[in-house]
N, C-alpha and C positions, 0 to 999 in steps of 0.2 A: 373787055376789061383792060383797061391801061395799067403798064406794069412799074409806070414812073409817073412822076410829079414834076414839077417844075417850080424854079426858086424863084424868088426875087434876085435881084444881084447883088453880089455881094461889097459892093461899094457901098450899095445901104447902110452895112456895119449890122445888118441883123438881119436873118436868114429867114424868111417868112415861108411857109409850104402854100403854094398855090392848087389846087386842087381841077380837074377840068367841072365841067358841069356834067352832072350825073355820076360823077366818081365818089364813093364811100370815101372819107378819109380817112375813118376807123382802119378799113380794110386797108387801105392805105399806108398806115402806117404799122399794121399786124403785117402786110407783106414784107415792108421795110425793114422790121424786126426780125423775121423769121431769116431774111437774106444775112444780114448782119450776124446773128446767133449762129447760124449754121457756116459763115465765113470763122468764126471765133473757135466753134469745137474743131473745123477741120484743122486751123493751129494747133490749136492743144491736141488732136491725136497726130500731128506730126511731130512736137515736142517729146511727146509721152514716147512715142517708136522711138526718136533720134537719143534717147537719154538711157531709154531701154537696152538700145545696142551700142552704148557706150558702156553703161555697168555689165553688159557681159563681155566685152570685149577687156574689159579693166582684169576682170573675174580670170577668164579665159588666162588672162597673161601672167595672174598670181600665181595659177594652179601650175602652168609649166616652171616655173619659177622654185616652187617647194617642191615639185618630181625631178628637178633638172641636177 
């Protein structure tokens, strides 16, 4: 199973998916998706931690603040 495609080029001005002979494109383009989607949540769970330990660290700095 081949794990990529091949474009036209991009001088064309429009991206066409070449596909080899015997390669699903369906599957082809459900691999493509799944890479893509799963490159997207890995963002979003590094945004979601990075914002996470920032409102505790915000948190954190109030509470010394009204003990202090």
């Amino acid at each position: 199973v081949q794990q990529s495609s091949e474009y036209s080029p991009p001088e064309a001005g429009l991206i066409v998916p070449v596909f080899p002979k015997g390669d699903d494109p369906i599957d082809a383009i459900r691999r493509s998706t799944r890479q893509t989607k799963g490159h997207y949540v890995l963002q979003l769970q590094r945004r979601r931690s990075h914002v996470q330990a920032m409102h505790k660290t915000q948190e954190e700095a109030r509470c010394r603040m009204v003990q202090g």
